[in-house]
N, CA, C and O atoms as a GROMACS GRO file, in nm:
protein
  384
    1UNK      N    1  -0.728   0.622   2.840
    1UNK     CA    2  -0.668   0.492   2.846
    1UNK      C    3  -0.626   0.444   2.707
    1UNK      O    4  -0.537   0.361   2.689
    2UNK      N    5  -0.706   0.510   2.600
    2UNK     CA    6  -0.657   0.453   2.431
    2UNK      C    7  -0.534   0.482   2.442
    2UNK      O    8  -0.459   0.391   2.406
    3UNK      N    9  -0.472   0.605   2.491
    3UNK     CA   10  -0.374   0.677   2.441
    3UNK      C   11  -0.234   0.576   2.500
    3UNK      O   12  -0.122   0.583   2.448
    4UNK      N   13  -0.265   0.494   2.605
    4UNK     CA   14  -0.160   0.386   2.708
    4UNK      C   15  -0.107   0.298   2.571
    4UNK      O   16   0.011   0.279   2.541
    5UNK      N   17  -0.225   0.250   2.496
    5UNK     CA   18  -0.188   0.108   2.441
    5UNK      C   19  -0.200   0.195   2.284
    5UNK      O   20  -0.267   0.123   2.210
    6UNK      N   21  -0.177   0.262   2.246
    6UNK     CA   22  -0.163   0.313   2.147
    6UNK      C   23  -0.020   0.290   2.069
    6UNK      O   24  -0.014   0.273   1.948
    7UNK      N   25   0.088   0.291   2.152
    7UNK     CA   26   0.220   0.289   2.126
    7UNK      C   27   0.229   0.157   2.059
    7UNK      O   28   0.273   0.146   1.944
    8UNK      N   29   0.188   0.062   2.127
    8UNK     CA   30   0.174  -0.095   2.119
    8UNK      C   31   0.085  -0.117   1.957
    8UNK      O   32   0.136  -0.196   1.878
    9UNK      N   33  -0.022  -0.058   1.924
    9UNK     CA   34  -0.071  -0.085   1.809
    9UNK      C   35   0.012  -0.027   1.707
    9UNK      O   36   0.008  -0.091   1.602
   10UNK      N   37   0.072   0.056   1.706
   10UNK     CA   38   0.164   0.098   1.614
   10UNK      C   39   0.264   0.038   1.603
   10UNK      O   40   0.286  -0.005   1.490
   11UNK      N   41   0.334   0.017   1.674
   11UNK     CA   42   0.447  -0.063   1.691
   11UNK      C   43   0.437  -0.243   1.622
   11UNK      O   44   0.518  -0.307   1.555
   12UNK      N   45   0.320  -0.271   1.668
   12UNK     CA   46   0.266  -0.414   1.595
   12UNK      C   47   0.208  -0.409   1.471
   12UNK      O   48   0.206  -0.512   1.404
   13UNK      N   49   0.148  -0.283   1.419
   13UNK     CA   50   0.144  -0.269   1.288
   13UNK      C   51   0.262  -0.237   1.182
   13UNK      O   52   0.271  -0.272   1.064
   14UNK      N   53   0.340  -0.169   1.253
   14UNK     CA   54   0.465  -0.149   1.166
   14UNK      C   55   0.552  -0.263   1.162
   14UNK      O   56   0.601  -0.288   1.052
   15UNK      N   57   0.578  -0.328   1.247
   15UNK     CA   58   0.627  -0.484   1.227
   15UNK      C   59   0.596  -0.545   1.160
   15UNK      O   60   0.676  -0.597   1.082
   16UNK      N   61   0.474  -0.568   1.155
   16UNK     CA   62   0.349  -0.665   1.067
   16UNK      C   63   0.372  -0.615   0.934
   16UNK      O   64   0.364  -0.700   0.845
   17UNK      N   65   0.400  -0.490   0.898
   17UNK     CA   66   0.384  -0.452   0.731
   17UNK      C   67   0.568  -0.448   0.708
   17UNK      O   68   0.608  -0.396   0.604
   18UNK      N   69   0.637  -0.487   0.775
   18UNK     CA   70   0.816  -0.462   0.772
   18UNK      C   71   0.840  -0.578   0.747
   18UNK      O   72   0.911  -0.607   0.651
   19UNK      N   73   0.773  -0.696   0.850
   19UNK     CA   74   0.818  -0.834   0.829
   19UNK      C   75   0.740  -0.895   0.714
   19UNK      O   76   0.787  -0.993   0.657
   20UNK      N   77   0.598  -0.830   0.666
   20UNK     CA   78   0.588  -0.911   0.536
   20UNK      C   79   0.632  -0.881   0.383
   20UNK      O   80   0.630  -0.956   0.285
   21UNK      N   81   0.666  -0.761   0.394
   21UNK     CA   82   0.784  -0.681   0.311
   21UNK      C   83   0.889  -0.770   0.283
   21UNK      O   84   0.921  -0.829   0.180
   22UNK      N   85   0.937  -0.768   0.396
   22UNK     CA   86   1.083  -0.870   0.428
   22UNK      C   87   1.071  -1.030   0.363
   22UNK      O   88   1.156  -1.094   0.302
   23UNK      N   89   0.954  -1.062   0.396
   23UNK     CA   90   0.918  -1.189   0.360
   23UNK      C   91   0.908  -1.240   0.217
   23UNK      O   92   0.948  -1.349   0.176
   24UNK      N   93   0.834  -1.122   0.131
   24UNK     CA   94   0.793  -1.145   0.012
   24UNK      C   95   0.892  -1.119  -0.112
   24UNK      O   96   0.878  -1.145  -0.232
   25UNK      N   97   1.011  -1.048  -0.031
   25UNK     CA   98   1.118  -0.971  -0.073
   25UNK      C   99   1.222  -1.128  -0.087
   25UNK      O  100   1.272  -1.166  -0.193
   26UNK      N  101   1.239  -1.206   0.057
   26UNK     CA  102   1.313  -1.253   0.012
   26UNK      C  103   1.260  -1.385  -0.085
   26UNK      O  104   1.324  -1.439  -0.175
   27UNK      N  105   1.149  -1.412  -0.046
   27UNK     CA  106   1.066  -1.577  -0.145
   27UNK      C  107   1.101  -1.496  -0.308
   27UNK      O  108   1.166  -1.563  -0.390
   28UNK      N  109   1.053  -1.344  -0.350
   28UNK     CA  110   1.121  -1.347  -0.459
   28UNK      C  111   1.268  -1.378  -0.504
   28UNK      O  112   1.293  -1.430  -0.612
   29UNK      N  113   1.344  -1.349  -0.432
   29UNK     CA  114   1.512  -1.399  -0.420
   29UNK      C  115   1.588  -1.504  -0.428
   29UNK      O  116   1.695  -1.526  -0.485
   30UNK      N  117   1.510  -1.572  -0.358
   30UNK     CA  118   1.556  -1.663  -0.254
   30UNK      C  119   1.474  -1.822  -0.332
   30UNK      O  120   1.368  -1.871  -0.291
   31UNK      N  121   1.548  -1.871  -0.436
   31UNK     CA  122   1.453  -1.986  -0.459
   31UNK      C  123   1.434  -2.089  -0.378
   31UNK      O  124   1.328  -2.151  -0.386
   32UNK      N  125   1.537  -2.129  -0.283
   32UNK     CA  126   1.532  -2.212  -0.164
   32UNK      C  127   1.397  -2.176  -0.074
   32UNK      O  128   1.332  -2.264  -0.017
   33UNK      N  129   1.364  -2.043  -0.068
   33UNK     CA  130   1.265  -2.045   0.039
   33UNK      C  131   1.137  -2.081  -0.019
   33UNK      O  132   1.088  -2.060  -0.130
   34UNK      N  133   1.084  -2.157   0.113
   34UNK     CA  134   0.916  -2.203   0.051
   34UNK      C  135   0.847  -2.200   0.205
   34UNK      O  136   0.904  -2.142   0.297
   35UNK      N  137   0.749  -2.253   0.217
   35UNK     CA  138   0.654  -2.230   0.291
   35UNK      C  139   0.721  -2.337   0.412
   35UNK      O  140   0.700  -2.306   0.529
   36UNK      N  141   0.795  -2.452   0.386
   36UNK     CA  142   0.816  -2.567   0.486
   36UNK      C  143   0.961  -2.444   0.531
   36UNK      O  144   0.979  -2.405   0.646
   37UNK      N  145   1.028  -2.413   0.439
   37UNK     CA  146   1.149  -2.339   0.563
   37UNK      C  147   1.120  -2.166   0.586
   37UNK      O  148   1.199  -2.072   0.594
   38UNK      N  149   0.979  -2.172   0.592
   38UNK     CA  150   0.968  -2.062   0.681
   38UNK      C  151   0.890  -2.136   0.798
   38UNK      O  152   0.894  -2.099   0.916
   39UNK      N  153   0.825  -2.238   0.755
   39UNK     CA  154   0.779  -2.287   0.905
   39UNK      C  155   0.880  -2.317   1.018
   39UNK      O  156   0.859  -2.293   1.136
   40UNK      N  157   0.974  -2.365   0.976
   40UNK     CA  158   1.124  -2.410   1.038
   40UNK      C  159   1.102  -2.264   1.101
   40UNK      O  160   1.042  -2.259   1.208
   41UNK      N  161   1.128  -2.195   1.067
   41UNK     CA  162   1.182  -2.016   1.125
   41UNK      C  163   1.060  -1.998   1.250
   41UNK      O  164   1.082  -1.966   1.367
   42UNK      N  165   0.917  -2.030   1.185
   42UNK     CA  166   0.832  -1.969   1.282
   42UNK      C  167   0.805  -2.096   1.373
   42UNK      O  168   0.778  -2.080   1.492
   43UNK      N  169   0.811  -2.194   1.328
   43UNK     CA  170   0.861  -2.306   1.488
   43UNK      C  171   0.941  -2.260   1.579
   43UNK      O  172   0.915  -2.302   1.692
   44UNK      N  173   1.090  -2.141   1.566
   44UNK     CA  174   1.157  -2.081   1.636
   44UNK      C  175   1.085  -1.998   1.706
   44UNK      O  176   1.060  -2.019   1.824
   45UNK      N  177   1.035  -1.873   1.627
   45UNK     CA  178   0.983  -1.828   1.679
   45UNK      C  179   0.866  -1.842   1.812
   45UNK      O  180   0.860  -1.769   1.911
   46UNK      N  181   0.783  -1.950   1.780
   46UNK     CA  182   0.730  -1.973   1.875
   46UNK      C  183   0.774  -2.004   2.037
   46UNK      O  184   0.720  -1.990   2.146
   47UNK      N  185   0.910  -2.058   1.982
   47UNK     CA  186   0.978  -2.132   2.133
   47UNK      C  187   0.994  -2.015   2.164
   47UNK      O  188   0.942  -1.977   2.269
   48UNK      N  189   1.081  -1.909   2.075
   48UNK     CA  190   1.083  -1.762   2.100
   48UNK      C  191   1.017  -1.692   2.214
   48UNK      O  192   1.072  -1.620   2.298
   49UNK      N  193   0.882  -1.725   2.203
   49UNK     CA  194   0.741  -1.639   2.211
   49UNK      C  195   0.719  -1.724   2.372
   49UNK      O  196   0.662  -1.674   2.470
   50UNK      N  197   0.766  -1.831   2.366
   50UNK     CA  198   0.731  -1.935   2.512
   50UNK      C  199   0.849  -1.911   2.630
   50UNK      O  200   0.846  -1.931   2.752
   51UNK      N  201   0.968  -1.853   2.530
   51UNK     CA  202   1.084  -1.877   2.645
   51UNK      C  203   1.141  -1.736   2.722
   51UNK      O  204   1.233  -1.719   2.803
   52UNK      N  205   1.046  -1.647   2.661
   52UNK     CA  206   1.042  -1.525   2.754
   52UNK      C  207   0.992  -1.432   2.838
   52UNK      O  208   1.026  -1.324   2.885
   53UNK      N  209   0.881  -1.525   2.845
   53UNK     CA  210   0.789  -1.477   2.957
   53UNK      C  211   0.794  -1.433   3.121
   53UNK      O  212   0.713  -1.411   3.211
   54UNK      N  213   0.925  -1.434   3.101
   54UNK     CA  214   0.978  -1.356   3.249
   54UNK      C  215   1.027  -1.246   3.254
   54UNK      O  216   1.013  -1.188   3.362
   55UNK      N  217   1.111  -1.166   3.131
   55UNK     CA  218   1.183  -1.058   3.106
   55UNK      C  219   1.144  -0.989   3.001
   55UNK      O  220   1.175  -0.870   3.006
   56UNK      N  221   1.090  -1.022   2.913
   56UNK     CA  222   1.057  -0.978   2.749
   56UNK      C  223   0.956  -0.853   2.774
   56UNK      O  224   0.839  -0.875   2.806
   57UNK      N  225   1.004  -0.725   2.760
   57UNK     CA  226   0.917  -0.615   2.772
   57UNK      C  227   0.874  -0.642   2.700
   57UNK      O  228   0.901  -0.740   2.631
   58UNK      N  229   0.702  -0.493   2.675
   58UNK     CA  230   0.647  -0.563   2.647
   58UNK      C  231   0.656  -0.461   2.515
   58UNK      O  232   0.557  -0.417   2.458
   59UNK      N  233   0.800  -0.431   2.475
   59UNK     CA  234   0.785  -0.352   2.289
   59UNK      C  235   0.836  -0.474   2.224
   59UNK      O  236   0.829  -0.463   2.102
   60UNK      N  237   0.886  -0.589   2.266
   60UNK     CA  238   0.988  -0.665   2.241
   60UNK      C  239   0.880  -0.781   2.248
   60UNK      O  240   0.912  -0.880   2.183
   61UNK      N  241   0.733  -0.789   2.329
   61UNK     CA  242   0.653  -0.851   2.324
   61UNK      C  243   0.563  -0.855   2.144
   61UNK      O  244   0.550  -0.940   2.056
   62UNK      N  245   0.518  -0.710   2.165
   62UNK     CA  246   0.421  -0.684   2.074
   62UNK      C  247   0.525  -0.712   1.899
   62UNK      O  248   0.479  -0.761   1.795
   63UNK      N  249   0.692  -0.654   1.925
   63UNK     CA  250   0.767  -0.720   1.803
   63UNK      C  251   0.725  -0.830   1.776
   63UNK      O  252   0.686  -0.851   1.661
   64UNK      N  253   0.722  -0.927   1.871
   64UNK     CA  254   0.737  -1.097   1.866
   64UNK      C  255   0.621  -1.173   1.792
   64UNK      O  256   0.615  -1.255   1.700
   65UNK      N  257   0.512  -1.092   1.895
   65UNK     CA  258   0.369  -1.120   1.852
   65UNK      C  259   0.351  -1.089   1.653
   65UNK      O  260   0.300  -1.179   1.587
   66UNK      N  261   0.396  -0.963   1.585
   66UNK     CA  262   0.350  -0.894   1.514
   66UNK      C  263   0.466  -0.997   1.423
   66UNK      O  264   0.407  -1.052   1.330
   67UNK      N  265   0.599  -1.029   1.430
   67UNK     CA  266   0.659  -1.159   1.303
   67UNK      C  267   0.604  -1.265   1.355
   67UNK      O  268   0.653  -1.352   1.283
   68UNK      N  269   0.537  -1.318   1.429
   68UNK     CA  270   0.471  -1.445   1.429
   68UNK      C  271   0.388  -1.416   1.277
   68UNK      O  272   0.397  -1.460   1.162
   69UNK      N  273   0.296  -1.304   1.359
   69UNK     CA  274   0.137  -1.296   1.262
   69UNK      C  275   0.202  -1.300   1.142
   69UNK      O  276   0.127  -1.371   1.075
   70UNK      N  277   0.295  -1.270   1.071
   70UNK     CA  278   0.364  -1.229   0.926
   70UNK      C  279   0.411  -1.345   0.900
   70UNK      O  280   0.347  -1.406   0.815
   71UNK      N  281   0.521  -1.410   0.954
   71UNK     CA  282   0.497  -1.578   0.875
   71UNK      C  283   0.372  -1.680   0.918
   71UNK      O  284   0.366  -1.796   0.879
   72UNK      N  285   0.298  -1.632   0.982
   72UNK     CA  286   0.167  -1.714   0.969
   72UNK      C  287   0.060  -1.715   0.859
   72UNK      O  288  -0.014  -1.802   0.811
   73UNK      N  289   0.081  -1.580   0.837
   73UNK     CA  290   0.024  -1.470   0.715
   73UNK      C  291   0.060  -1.552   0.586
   73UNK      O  292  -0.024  -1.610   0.518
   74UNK      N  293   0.214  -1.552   0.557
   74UNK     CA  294   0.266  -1.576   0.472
   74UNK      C  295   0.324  -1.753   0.390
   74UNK      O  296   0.358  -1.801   0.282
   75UNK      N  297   0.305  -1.789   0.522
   75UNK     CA  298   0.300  -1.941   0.505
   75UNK      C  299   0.142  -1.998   0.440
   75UNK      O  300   0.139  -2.087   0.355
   76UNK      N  301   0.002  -1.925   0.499
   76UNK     CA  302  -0.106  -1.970   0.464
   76UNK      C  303  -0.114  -1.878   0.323
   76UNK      O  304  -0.204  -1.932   0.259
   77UNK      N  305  -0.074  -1.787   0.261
   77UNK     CA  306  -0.075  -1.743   0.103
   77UNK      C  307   0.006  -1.855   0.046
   77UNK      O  308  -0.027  -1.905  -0.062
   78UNK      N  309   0.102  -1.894   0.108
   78UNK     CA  310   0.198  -1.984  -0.021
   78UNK      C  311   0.084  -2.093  -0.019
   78UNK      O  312   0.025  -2.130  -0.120
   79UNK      N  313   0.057  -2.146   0.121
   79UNK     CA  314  -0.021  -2.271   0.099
   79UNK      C  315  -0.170  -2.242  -0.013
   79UNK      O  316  -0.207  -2.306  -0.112
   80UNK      N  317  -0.216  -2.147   0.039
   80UNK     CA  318  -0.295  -2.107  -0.090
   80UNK      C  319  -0.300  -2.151  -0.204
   80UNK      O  320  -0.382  -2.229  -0.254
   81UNK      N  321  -0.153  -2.066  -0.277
   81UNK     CA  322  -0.158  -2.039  -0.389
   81UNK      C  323  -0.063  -2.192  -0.421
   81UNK      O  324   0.024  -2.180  -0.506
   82UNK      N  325  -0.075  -2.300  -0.370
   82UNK     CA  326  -0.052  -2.411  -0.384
   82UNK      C  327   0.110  -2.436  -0.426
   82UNK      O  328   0.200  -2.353  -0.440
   83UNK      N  329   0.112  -2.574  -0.441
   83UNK     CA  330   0.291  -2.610  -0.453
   83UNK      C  331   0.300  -2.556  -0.605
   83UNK      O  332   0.403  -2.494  -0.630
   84UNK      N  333   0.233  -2.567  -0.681
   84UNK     CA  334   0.269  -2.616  -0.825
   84UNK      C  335   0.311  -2.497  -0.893
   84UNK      O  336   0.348  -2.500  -1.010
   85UNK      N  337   0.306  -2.359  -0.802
   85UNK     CA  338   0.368  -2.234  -0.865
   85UNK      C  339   0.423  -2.128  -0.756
   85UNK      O  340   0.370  -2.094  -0.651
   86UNK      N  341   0.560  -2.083  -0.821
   86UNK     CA  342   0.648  -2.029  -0.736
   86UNK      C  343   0.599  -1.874  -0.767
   86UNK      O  344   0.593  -1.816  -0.876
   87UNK      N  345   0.558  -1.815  -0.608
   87UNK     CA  346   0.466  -1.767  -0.571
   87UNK      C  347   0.570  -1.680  -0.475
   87UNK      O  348   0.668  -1.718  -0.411
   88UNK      N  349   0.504  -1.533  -0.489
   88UNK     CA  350   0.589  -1.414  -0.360
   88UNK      C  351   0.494  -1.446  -0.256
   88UNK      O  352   0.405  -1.531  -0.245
   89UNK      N  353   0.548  -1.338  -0.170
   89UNK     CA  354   0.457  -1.364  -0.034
   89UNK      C  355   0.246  -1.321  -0.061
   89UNK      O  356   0.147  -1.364  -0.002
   90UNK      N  357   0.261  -1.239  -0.156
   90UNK     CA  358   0.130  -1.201  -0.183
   90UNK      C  359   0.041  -1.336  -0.262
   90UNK      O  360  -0.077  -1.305  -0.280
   91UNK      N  361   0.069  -1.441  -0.299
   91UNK     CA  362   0.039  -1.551  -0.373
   91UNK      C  363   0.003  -1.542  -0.543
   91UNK      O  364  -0.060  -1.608  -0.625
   92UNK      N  365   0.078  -1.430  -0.539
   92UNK     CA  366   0.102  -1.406  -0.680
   92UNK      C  367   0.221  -1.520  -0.766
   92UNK      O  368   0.331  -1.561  -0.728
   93UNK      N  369   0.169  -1.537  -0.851
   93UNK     CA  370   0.272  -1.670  -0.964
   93UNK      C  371   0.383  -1.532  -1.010
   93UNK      O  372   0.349  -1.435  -1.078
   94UNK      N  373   0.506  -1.554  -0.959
   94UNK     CA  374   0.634  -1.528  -1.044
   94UNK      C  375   0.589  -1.531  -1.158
   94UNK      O  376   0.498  -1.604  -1.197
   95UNK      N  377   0.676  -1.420  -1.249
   95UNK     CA  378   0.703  -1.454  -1.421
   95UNK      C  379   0.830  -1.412  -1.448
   95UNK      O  380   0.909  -1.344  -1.381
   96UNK      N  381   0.839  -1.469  -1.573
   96UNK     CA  382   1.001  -1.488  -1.580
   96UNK      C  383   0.978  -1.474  -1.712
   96UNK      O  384   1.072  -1.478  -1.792
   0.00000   0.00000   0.00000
């Protein structure tokens, strides 16, 4: 029976390490982004996560599930590492 849901843990782990890649990639870039407009994004997401519960297989499930966890991830490091320093997704302080 491991071997059924096996596909699914992989699949949600590789998301999970793609989307916080993605994430930390663009907060270095991206000086506009901060922790309030990724919440904007994962407020979507959530409606996301509510409005497909009739059709949404379930690789397209475990995707959904696995960028939630990554801006949830990544919103509570910025909050962390507080407002007062511009910070990648890891809550490391930028240098310049």
């Amino acid at each position: 029976m491991a071997e059924s849901t096996d596909w699914r843990e992989k699949t949600y782990e590789h998301t999970l390490e793609e989307e916080l890649l993605g994430l930390e990639r663009r907060l270095e870039s991206d000086p506009d982004c901060d922790a309030g407009s990724l919440e904007g994004i994962l407020t979507h997401l959530y409606h996301s996560e509510g409005a497909g519960w009739g059709g949404r297989g379930e690789v397209q499930s475990s995707i959904l599930s696995a960028t939630i966890a990554a801006y949830e991830l990544t919103i509570a490091r910025l909050r962390k590492a507080g407002p007062e320093s511009a910070s990648g997704a890891d809550g490391r302080t930028a240098s310049k």
